[in-house]
Phi, psi and omega in degrees: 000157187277162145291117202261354158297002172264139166331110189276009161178219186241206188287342166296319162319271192345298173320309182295336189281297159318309181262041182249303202279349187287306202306276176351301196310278186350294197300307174324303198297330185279321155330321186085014191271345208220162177246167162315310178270122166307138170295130193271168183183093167249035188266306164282335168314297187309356172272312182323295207284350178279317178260003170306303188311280166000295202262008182303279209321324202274320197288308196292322197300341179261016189265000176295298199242024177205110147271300200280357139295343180297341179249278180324339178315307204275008188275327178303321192276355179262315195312309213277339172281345167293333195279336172289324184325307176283325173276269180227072208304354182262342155300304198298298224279015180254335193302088146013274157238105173324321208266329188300305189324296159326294178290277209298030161272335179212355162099168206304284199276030158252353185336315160338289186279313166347285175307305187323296187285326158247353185262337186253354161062046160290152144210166203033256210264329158317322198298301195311299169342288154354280137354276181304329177267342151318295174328290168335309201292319196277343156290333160279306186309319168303283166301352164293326161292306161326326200260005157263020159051036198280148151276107188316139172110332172287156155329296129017259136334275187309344179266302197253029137309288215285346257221301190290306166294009197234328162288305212281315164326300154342292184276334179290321172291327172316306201271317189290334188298340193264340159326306222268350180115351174295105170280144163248094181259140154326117194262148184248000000 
């Protein structure tokens, strides 16, 4: 398995990352889901390669044929660990694998909801909402990738499948910190 602390490639990643992260930000940001400024966490960064590592085996095997839950999945998993970050993080950050923690409470494709529902307590019209700008994220991620043209199985492919999934965790901790009352503003 890679080391996700390493560069994961070469300037088309970089590239790929970037207008991954541009995009998302816009959409969000238009949404009203993001502040202009993105959030430092690194309580949560420091979480990405444990649970990347954890859930690569499951997302790829579900990405043939469900690609946007296979993307969208992990933007819920960056919401729900910013949300334990905030309730009870000397519990949560102890858990040995997080993301294992998650899928077994209803198994990987009910996972979606799981979160929504017991770990961020959405119901009625927050549930739905949700549900729809995710879906929307995971669907721009999904063609931004498709439009590198990559050959499955490669290397390559696999850095930015990890590349695509590392944005969406990203903005889903965002979008639950601005939820949750976390503003990110520019200090003067």
């Amino acid at each position: 398995m890679e080391n996700f602390e390493e560069p994961l490639g070469d300037e088309r990643r970089r590239l790929l990352e970037q207008e991954l992260r541009k995009d998302l930000h816009q959409f969000l940001l238009s949404m009203k889901e993001v502040d202009e400024r993105m959030p430092e966490c690194p309580d949560l960064e420091d979480k990405w390669e444990e649970i990347a590592k954890a859930y690569i085996p499951d997302g790829i095997r579900e990405f043939q044929d469900f690609p946007s839950a296979s993307l969208g999945w992990m933007m819920y998993i960056g919401m729900a660990v910013a949300k334990m970050w905030d309730t009870e993080w000397e519990i949560y950050s102890k858990i040995e694998d997080l993301y294992a923690y998650m899928r077994d409470k209803r198994g990987y494709d009910a996972m979606d909801e799981y979160i929504r529902e017991d770990v961020l307590l959405l119901q009625g019209v927050d549930y739905s909402v949700l549900e729809k700008v995710t879906g929307e994220c995971a669907s721009r991620v999904y063609n931004a990738l498709m439009h590198q043209r990559l050959e499955p199985g490669t290397k390559e492919a696999f850095n930015a499948y990890v590349a695509c999934l590392h944005q969406l965790y990203l903005f889903g901790a965002a979008m639950q910190l601005k939820r949750m009352g976390y503003h990110m503003t520019k200090m003067n």
